[in-house]
C-alpha positions as CSV (number, residue, x, y, z in Angstrom):
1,X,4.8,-27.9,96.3
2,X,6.1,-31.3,95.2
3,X,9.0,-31.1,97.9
4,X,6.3,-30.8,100.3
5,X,4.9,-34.1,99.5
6,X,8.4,-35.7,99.1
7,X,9.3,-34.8,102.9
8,X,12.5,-36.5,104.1
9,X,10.7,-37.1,107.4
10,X,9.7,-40.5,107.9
11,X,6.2,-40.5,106.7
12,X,4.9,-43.8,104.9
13,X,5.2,-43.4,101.3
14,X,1.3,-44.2,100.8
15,X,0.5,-41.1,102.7
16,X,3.2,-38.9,100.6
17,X,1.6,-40.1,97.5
18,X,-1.7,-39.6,98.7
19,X,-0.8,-35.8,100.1
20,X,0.5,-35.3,96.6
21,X,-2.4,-36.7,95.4
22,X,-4.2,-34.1,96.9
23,X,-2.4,-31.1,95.9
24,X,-3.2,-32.1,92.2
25,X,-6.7,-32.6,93.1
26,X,-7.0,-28.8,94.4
27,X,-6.1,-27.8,90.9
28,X,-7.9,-30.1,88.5
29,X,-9.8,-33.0,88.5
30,X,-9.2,-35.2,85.7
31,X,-12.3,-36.3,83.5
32,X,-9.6,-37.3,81.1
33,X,-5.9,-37.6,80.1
34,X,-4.6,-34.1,79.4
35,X,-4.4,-33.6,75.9
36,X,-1.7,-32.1,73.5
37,X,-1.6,-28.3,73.3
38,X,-2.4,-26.6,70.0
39,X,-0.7,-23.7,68.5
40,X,-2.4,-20.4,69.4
41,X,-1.8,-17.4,67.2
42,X,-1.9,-13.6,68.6
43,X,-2.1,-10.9,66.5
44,X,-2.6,-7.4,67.5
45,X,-3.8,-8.3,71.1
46,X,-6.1,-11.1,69.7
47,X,-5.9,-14.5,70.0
48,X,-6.9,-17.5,66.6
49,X,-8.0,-21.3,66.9
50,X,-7.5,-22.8,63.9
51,X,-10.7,-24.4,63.1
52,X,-12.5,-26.7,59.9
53,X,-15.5,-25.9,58.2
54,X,-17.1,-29.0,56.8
55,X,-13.4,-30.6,56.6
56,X,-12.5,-28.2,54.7
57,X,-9.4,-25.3,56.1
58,X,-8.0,-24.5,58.8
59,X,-9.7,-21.3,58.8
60,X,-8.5,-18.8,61.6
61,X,-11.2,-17.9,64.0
62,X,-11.1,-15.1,66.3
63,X,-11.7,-16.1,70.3
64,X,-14.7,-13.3,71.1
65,X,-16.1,-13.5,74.2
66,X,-18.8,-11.0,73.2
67,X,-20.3,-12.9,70.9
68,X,-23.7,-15.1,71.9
69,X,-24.0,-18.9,70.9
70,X,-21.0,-21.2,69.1
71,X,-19.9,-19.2,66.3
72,X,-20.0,-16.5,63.3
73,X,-18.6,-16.6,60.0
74,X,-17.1,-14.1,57.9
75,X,-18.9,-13.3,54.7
76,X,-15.7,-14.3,52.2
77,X,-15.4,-17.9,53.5
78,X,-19.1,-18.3,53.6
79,X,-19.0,-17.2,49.9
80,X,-16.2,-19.0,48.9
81,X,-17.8,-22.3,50.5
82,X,-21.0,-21.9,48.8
83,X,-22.9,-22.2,52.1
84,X,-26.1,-22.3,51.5
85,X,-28.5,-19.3,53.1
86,X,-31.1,-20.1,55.3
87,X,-32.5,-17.2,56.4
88,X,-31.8,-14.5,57.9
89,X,-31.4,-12.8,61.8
90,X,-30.8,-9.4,63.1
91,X,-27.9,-8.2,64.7
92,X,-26.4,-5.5,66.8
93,X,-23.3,-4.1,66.3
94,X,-22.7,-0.5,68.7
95,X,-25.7,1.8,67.6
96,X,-26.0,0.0,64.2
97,X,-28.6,-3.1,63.6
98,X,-28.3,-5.2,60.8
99,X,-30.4,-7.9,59.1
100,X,-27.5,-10.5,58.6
101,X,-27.9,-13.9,56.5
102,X,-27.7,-17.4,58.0
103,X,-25.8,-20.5,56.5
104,X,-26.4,-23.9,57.3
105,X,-22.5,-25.5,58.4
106,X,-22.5,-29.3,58.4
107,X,-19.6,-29.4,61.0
108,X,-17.6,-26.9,63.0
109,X,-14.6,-28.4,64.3
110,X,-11.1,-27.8,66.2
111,X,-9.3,-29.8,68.2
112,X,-10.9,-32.5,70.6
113,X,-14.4,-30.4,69.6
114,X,-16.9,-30.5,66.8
115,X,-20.6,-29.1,66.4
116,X,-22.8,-30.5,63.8
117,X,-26.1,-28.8,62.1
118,X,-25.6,-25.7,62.5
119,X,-26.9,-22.4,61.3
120,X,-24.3,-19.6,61.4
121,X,-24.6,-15.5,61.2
122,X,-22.5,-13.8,58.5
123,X,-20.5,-10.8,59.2
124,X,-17.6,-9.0,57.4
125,X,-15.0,-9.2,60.1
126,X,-12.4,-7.5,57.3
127,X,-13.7,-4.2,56.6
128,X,-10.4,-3.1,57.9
129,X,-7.1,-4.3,57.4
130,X,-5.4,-6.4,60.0
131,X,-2.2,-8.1,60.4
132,X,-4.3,-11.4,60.7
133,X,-7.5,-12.3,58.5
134,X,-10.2,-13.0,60.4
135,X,-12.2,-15.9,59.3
136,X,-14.8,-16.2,61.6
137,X,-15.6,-15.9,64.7
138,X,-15.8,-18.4,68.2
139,X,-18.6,-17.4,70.8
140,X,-19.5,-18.0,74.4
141,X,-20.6,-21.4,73.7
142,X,-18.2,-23.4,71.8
143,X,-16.8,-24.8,74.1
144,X,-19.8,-25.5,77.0
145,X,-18.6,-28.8,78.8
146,X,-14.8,-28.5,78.6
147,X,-11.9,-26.5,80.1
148,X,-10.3,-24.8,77.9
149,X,-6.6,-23.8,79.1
150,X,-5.2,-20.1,77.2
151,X,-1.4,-20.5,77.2
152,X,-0.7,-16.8,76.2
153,X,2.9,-16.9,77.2
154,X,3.8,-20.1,75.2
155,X,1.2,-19.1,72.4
156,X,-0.5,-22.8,72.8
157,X,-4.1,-23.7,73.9
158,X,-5.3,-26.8,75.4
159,X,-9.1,-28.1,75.5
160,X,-10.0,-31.0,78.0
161,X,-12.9,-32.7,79.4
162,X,-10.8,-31.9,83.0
163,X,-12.5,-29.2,85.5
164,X,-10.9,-26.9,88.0
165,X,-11.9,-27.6,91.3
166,X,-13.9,-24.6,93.5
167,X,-12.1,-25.3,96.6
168,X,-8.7,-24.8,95.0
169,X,-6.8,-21.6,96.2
170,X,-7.4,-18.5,92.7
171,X,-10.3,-20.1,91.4
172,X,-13.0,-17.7,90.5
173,X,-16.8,-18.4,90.2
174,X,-18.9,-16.9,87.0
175,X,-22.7,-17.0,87.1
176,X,-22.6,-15.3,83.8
177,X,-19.8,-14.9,80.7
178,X,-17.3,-14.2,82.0
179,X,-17.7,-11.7,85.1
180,X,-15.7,-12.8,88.2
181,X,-15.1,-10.8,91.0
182,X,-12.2,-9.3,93.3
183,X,-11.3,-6.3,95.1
184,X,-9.4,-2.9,94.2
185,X,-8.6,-1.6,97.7
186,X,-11.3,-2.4,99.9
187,X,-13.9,-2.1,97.0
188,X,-15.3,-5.9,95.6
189,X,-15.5,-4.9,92.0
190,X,-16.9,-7.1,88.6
191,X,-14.1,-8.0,86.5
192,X,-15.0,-9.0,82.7
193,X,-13.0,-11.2,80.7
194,X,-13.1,-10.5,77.6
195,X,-10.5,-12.0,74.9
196,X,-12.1,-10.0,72.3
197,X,-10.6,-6.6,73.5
198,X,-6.8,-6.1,72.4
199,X,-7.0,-3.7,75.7
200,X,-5.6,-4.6,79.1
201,X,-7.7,-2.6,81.7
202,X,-11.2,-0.9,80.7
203,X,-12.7,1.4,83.5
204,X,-15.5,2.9,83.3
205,X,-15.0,6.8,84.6
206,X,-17.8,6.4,87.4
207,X,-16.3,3.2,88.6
208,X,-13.1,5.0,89.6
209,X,-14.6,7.4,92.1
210,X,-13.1,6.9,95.5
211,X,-9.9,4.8,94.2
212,X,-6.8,6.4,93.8
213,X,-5.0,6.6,90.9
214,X,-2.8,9.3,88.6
215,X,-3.4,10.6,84.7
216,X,-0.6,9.6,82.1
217,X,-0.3,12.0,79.1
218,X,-2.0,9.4,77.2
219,X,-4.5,9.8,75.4
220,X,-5.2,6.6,72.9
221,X,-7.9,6.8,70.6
222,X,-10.5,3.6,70.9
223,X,-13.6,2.5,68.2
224,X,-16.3,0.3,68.6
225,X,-18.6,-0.5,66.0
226,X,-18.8,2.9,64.1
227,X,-18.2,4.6,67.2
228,X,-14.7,6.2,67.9
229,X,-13.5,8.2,71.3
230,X,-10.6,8.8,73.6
231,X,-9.1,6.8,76.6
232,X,-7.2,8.2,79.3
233,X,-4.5,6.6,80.8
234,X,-3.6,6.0,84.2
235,X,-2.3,4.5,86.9
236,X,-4.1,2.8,89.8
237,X,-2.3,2.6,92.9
238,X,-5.2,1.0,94.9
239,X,-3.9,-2.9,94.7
240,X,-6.1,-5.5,92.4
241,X,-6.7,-9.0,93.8
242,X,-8.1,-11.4,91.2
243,X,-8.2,-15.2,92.4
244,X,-4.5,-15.6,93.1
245,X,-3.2,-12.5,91.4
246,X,-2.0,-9.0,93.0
247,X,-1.7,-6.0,90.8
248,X,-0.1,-2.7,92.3
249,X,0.7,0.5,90.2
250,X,-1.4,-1.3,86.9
251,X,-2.1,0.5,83.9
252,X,-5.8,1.3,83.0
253,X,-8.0,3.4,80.5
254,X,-10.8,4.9,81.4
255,X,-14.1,6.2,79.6
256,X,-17.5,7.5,80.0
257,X,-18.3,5.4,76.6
258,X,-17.1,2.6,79.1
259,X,-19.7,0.6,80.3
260,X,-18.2,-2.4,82.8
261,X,-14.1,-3.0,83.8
262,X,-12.9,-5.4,81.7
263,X,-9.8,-7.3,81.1
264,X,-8.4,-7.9,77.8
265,X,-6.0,-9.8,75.9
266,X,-3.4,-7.3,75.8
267,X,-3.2,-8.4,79.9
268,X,-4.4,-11.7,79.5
269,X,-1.6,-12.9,76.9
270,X,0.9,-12.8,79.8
271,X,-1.0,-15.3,82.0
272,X,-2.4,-18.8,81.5
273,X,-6.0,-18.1,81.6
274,X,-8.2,-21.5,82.6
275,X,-11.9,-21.4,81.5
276,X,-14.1,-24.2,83.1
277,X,-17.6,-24.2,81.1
278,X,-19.0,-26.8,82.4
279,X,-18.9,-26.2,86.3
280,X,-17.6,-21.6,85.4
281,X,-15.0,-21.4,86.8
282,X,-11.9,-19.6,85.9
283,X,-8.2,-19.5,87.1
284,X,-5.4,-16.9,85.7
285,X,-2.0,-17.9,86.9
């Protein structure tokens, strides 16, 4: 794109720069100077922020998409902090509701963010062993008013006070966490992002009627919550479009126990994933 600007036809160099100008402006629009990526770790299809708990850590906190308001905390670090319990709130986990307690956190921070007076849900987020402890979790509003940039590929994230602009060529609207649409075959389908699934493409059974695709011998087993059943694998030969990206022949499971498509970070760690709060909007390049 760059050669375009830098035409060796005679064209004034004010209008090349402001051409190039232009270009960049289709992608972001700077609110400030890009800032220093961060190390992202991904473990078993997940992705961890490293993140402070009253200056105290880093703790490694688990990206979930899932999860409603800024954050959760697992029930060993709240322990070991000697949080002090507020209260308490129920939650839903599958078919299972729970009466979890609430801790009051002083500050929440990671890198360019920090929340302050906060009252945090405690959950044991290591009833089974991992390769990675999970030490808390990040929700859906974290990070409301930045872009945060997921650089699954060079196992870095970024978060800015830039935006993406709508106009720009792959960006994808979101009226509600994070849902964007595109098209399998002729179909215009919801798409849900979701970096708390270690899958790559969920289907529910019913939304596959009509599109073609062909059974694998696979079979994996899936659980969520207490609840445990079997995927089928297949291939779908109608073509994906998704902002800027084309799929053919992709890989996808499919469920009755699933309940929307979603796209998890066992696809989304290949890609740099751009997440707008402020304005939602996403890009995956």
């Amino acid at each position: 794109m760059l050669l375009i600007g830098i035409s060796f036809n005679p064209v004034p160099v004010f209008s090349r720069l402001h051409f190039v100008f232009f270009l960049l402006v289709g992608y972001t629009v700077s609110g400030q100077s890009i800032q220093q990526p961060t190390p992202l770790t991904i473990r078993d299809n997940l992705m961890y922020i490293p993140v402070r708990i009253d200056g105290r850590g880093p703790y490694n906190f688990l990206l979930n998409a899932e999860v409603m308001g800024t954050a959760r905390i697992d029930r060993r670090v709240a322990k070991d902090l000697g949080l002090k319990i507020l209260g308490f709130q129920q939650n839903t986990s599958g078919n299972q509701v729970k009466r979890e307690f609430l801790v009051g956190v002083n500050q929440l921070s990671t890198t360019n963010v920090s929340h302050s007076a906060l009252q945090l849900m405690v959950g044991e987020y290591n009833a089974v062993v991992k390769p990675q402890l999970t030490d808390g979790l990040i929700g859906q509003n974290f990070f409301d008013g930045y872009l945060i940039i997921i650089d699954g590929p060079n196992h870095q994230w970024t978060v800015t006070k830039d935006t993406l602009s709508r106009r720009a060529k792959g960006v994808l609207a979101y009226s509600r966490p994070f849902a964007v649409r595109g098209t399998i075959g002729a179909r215009v389908m919801e798409f849900n992002l979701d970096v708390s699934s270690n899958q790559a493409f969920l289907f529910p059974t019913s939304s596959l009627t009509g599109l073609r695709f062909t059974d694998t011998s696979d079979q994996p087993v899936m659980t969520i919550g207490n609840t445990s059943f079997v995927l089928q694998e297949a291939i779908l030969q109608d073509e994906i479009v998704l902002g800027g990206l084309r799929l053919s022949n992709q890989k996808i499971y499919y469920s009755d126990k699933i309940h929307q498509i979603s796209i998890g970070t066992a696809f989304l760690k290949d890609h740099v994933v751009r997440f707008d709060q402020r304005n939602k909007l996403i890009r995956i390049d």
